[in-house]
C-alpha positions, -999 to +999 in steps of 0.1 A: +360-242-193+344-218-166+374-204-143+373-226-109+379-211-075+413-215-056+396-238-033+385-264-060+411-259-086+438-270-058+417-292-038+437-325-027+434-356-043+454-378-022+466-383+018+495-370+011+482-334-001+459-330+027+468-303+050+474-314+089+448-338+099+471-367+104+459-383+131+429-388+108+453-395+075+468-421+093+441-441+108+421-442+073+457-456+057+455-481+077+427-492+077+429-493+040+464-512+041+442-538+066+415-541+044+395-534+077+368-510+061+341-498+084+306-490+077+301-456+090+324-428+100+314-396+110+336-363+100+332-334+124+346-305+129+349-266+121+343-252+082+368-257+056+391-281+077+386-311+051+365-326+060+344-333+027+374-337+009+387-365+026+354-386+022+360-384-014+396-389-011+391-416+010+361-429-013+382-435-040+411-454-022+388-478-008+375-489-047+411-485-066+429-514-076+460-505-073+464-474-042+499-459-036+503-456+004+464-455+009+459-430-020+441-437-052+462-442-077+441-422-102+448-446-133+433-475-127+402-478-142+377-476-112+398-443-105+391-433-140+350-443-136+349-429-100+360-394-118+330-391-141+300-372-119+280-395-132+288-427-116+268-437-090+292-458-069+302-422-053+270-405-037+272-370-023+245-358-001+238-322+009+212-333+038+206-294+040+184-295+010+176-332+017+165-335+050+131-351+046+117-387+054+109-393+021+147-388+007+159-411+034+135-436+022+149-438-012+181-441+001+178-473+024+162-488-010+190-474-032+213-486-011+204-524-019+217-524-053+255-534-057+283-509-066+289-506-112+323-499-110+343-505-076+337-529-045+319-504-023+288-480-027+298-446-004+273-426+006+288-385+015+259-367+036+272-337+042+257-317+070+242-346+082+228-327+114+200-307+094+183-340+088+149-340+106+142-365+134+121-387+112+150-387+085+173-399+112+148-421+123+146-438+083+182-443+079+187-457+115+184-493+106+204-493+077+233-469+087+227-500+120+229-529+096+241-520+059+250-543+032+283-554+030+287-531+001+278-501+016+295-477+033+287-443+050+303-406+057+287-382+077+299-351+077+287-321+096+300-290+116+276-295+146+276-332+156+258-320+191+227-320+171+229-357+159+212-382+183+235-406+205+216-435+185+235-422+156+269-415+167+268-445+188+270-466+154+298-440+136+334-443+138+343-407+146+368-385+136+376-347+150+386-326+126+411-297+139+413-263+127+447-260+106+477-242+121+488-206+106+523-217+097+505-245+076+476-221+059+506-198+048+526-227+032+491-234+017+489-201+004+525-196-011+523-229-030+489-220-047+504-185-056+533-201-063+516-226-093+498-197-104+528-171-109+512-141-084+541-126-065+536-119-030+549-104+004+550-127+032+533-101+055+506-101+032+504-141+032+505-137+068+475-112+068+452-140+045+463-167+074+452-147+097+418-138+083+409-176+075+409-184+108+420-223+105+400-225+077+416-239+047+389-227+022+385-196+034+418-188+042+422-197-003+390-177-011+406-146+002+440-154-017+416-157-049+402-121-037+437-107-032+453-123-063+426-109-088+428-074-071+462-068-075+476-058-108+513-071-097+529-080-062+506-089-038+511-065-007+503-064+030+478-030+022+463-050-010+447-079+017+441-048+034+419-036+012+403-066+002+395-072+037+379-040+042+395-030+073+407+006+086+437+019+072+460+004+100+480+038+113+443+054+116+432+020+139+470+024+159+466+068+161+429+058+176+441+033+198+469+050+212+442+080+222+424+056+240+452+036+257+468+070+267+433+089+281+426+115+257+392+113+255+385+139+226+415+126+203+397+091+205+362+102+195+376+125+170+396+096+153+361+073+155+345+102+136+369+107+109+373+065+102+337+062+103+334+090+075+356+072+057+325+046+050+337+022+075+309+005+094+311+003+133+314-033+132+346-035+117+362-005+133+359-024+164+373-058+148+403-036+135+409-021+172+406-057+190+431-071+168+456-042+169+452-044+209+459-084+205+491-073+189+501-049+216+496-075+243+517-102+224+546-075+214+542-065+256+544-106+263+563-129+241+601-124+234+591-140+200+565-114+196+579-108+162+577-134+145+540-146+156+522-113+144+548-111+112+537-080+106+558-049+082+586-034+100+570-002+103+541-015+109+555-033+135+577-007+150+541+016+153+527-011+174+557-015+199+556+021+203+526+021+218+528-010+241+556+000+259+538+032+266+508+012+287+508-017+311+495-051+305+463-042+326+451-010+308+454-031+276+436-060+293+409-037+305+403-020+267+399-052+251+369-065+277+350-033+277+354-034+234+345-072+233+320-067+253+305-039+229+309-059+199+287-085+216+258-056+225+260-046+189+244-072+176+211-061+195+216-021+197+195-001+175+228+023+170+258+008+168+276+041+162+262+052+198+272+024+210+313+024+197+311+055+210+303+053+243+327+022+249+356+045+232+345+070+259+344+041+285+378+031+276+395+066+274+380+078+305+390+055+336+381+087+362+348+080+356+343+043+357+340+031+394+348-008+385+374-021+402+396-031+376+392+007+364+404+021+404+433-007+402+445+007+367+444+045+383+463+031+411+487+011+390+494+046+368+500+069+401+528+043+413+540+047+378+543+085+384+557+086+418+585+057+408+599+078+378+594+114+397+628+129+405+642+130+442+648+163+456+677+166+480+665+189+508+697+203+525+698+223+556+724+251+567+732+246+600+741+277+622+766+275+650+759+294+679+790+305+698+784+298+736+795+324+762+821+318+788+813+295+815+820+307+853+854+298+870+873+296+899+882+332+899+845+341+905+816+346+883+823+360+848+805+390+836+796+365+805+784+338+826+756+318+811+721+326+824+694+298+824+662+310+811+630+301+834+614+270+826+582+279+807+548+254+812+550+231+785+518+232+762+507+204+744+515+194+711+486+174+691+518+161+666+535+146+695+531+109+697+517+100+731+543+081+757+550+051+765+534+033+799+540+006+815+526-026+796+516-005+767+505+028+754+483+048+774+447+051+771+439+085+749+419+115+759+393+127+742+409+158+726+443+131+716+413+111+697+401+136+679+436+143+665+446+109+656+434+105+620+448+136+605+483+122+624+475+093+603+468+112+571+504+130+576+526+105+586+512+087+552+517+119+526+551+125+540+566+089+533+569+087+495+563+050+490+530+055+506+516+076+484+488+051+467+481+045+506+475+085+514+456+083+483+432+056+496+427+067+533+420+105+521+382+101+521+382+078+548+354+085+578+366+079+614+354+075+646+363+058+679+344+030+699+364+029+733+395+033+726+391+011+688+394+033+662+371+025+636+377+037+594+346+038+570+346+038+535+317+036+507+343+021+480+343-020+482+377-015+460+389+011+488+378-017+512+399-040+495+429-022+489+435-008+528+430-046+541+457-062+518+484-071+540+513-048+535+486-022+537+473-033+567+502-039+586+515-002+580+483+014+593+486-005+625+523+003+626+517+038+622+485+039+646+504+020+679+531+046+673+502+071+678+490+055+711+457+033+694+464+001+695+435-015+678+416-003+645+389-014+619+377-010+585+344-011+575+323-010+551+291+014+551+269+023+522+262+055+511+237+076+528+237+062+567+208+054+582+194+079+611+196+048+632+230+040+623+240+075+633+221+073+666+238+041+679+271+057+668+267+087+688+256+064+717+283+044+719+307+072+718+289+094+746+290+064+765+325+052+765+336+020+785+296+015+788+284-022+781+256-010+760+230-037+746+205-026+714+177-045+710 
C-alpha cells in the first residue's frame, strides 16, 4: 500500500478522537442520542480545524446500528458498507471543481433515490462557497425542502460568501482554531505510535508553525520526522522550516533594538547570502521580537515560548536591555514592511530600509520615535552617578571692634557703599498684589533664565531638552513659546510639564505664558503683526 500522510493515516474516526471542538462534539451527540437529526448543517471555520472530518464522522454515526456514545461503532455492517468508497449512501463534494449549475442539477435528482445501506443519504460539499450563484440558486429548494432521507453538510472556510438564503436554512457550527497545548499532545501521540523520538522544544516549534491548524501542524511533523535520521531536535524543525539560524535572527535583532545601524545592515547582508529570501528574514525577526516582549511581560514567560534554555537565556538577554516601547515600535515599522513587500519590486530594498528605520530613531521625526528618544535619555540621567560637590569654607578673622577706652588702631572701617548694578540672574521683586510689570531689557533676559533654571535641576533634564529650540517672544507682558514639533507641542503642555514652566516663570516676574504651535517657514505677514504688537505694547490693536 502507497505510504499515507500523518494527516490521513491518524485522522479520527470517532467524537472521542477529535481534537477540541466540543461544543460542536457535544451538540451532534445529542442530537444523535435524540434521534433529532437535522437536514442541513453548515461547518465553518479556519483550515485544518475538522471540519471535514467530523461530517464523515458524524455521517457514519447517524447510519450505524449500534453507535457507542454517538460514535460509530465501526462493526456493524452499515459501518463496514459506509467504509467501502464505493457506496453511495456517503457523498463527498469538492464544490471547488463542481461549482456549476449543471452539477447541482444532478444532485437535486440524485438526491430522490433512497439510501442502499443506512437510513440516511449525506451529502459532504466541501467548500461550498465556490459554488456559482446559479448553483446556489439549483440546490436552494431542495437543501429548503429535502427528502426525509437526505441530509446535508456544508463545509467551507469563507461562509461570508454564502447567500443569507442559504445559511438561513443551515444549522451552523463555528469551528475554532485548536489551542497549542492541544496541537503538541497531537503531535507527541502520532510520534509516539510511530517510534520517532523527539524534544519538546522541537514539538513546541511544529505547534507553533501550524498555527491552530491540526493538518498542518501534522504535515510538518511528517516533514520533520522523515528529515531526521534519529531524535527529532528543536534546529531539525528549524531546518525544515527554512528559517534563519536563530542566534544570527537574535545578533541582528539586538543591533537593531540597541541602534547600531551598521551591525544591523551588515547582519541582513550576511543572512541574506546565506540564500535566505527577505520574506522570511522578516518572519524570523517578528517572531524573535514577539518573544522578547512576552519574556519583558509575562512572569510565565517561560513556559509559553518553551523555547531551549540557551536559546531562551539569548532572548532574555536582550529584552531586559530595551524597554517595552522600543520593542513595540520595531515590530510596527517591520509589520508594516512585510505588508509593502507584497507590492515592492525589491524587497531586499525594502528590508533594508525598514532595518535602517528601525536602528536609526534620530532620524525618524514620528512621535512614537521622539517619545522613545525621550524615554532612553531619562534612562541615562536615572542610572548617571551623583557627584557630591563640596565647598571649603574660609574663615575670615574679624578685627577688633572699638571700646570704651577709645578707638582701636584695628577698628573696623566700613567700605563706601558702591551703586548697585543690575543683575539680569536676579529674579525681579516682589510688589504689592503681585510681581511687577517687566522692562524691556528684564524681557529680553527671561527665556535664557528659563533655559538655566531647567539644565541645572537634574530631574528636568528631558524638559531642558524640549524647551532648547523653543522661539520666544512677548505680547504685553504674556510671554509667548513657539515650536515647529507637534510632539514638542505635546510634551511641554502635559501637566507636570506645564505646571513647572509656570512655576519657574512667576518666580521670574511673568506671570502668564503660551505655547504655540507655528509651522515652519513664517509667513512675512506673520512676522509683521508680530513686530507690531510688540512695538506697540499695551496698544489695543485690531488687524483686519
Amino acid at each position: 500500500m502507497a505510504y499515507l500522510a500523518f494527516y490521513r493515516t491518524f485522522r479520527p474516526v470517532s467524537f472521542d478522537t477529535v481534537v477540541r471542538q466540543e461544543h460542536i462534539v457535544r451538540t451532534l451527540k445529542n442530537q444523535i442520542a435524540s434521534g433529532k437529526i437535522g437536514h442541513a448543517y453548515l461547518f465553518c471555520g479556519p483550515r485544518g480545524t475538522g471540519k471535514t472530518t467530523l461530517a464523515k464522522i458524524f455521517a457514519r454515526a447517524i447510519n450505524c446500528e449500534n453507535p457507542a456514545d454517538g460514535s460509530p461503532c465501526g462493526t456493524c455492517a452499515t459501518c463496514k458498507a459506509l467504509s467501502n468508497g464505493a457506496n453511495i449512501d456517503i457523498s463527498e463534494i469538492d464544490a471547488a471543481s463542481n461549482n456549476g449549475v449543471d452539477e447541482m442539477r444532478d444532485l437535486r435528482e440524485n438526491v430522490q433515490y433512497p439510501p442502499v445501506s443506512g437510513k440516511y443519504k449525506v451529502y459532504i460539499i466541501d467548500e461550498v462557497h465556490m459554488l456559482t450563484a446559479s448553483a446556489f440558486n439549483a440546490v436552494l429548494k431542495t437543501l429548503e425542502e429535502p427528502p426525509a432521507h437526505a441530509v446535508f453538510i456544508l463545509a467551507t472556510t469563507e461562509p461570508q460568501k454564502i447567500p443569507a438564503t442559504i445559511l438561513s436554512r443551515c444549522m451552523r457550527f463555528d469551528f475554532k482554531l485548536i489551542p497549542q497545548k492541544d496541537l503538541e499532545g497531537l503531535i507527541k501521540s502520532v510520534l509516539d505510535k510511530t517510534g520517532k523520538k523527539y524534544e519538546d522544544e522541537a514539538v513546541a516549534a511544529i505547534a507553533r508553525a501550524g498555527a491552530g491548524s491540526a493538518r498542518d501542524s501534522l504535515s510538518i511533523a511528517d516533514m520533520c520526522a522523515s528529515y531526521a535520521n534519529g531524535k527529532l531536535t528543536y534546529d531539525d524543525v528549524n531546518a525544515v522550516l527554512g528559517g534563519a539560524d536563530f542566534f544570527s535572527v537574535a545578533t541582528l535583532a539586538e543591533s537593531i533594538l540597541c541602534e547600531n545601524s551598521s551591525a544591523a545592515l551588515s547582519g541582513v547582508e550576511e543572512i541574506l547570502a546565506t540564500g535566505k529570501s527577505a520574506g522570511v528574514l522578516i518572519k524570523d525577526l517578528l517572531n524573535f521580537l514577539n518573544n522578547c516582549a512576552i519574556v519583558k511581560i509575562c512572569k510565565n514567560a517561560r513556559e509559553i515560548v518553551n523555547l531551549p534554555a540557551e536559546t531562551y537565556k539569548r532572548i532574555d538577554e536582550i529584552a531586559s536591555r530595551c524597554d517595552g516601547h522600543k520593542i513595540l515600535r520595531v515590530t510596527e515599522i517591520l509589520s508594516k514592511a512585510e505588508t509593502d513587500m507584497r507590492y515592492s519590486l525589491n524587497v531586499k530594498i525594502t528590508l533594508e530600509t525598514a532595518v535602517l528605520k528601525c536602528a536609526m530613531p534620530q532620524t525618524d521625526y514620528n512621535l512614537d520615535a521622539i517619545l522613545g528618544k525621550i524615554n532612553a535619555l531619562e534612562a541615562r540621567l536615572e542610572n548617571a552617578p551623583i557627584k557630591e560637590v563640596v565647598t571649603e569654607k574660609k574663615v575670615v578673622q574679624k578685627p577688633a571692634l572699638q571700646t570704651d577706652e577709645g578707638d582701636s588702631p584695628f577698628a573696623e572701617t566700613k567700605p563706601e557703599p558702591k551703586p548697585v548694578q543690575p543683575n539680569m540672574w536676579e529674579k525681579p521683586e516682589k510688589v504689592a498684589g503681585g510681581v511687577r510689570s517687566l522692562k524691556e531689557d528684564e524681557k529680553q533676559g527671561v527665556f535664557g533664565k528659563l533655559i538655566r533654571s531647567l539644565r541645572t535641576t537634574r530631574k528636568n533634564a528631558v524638559l531642558f531638552t524640549l524647551c532648547m529650540d523653543l522661539g520666544n517672544f512677548f505680547e504685553g507682558e504674556k510671554l509667548i513659546l513657539t515650536t515647529e514639533s507637534e510632539a514638542v507641542l505635546k510634551g511641554l503642555t502635559r501637566p507636570d510639564n506645564a505646571n513647572f514652566i509656570a512655576e519657574t516663570l512667576a518666580e521670574l516676574g511673568v506671570g502668564d505664558y503660551e505655547v504655540r504651535f507655528m509651522k515652519k517657514g513664517e509667513s512675512d505677514y506673520d512676522k509683521a503683526v508680530r513686530e507690531l504688537k510688540r512695538n506697540f505694547d499695551g496698544t489695543d490693536i485690531i488687524i483686519k
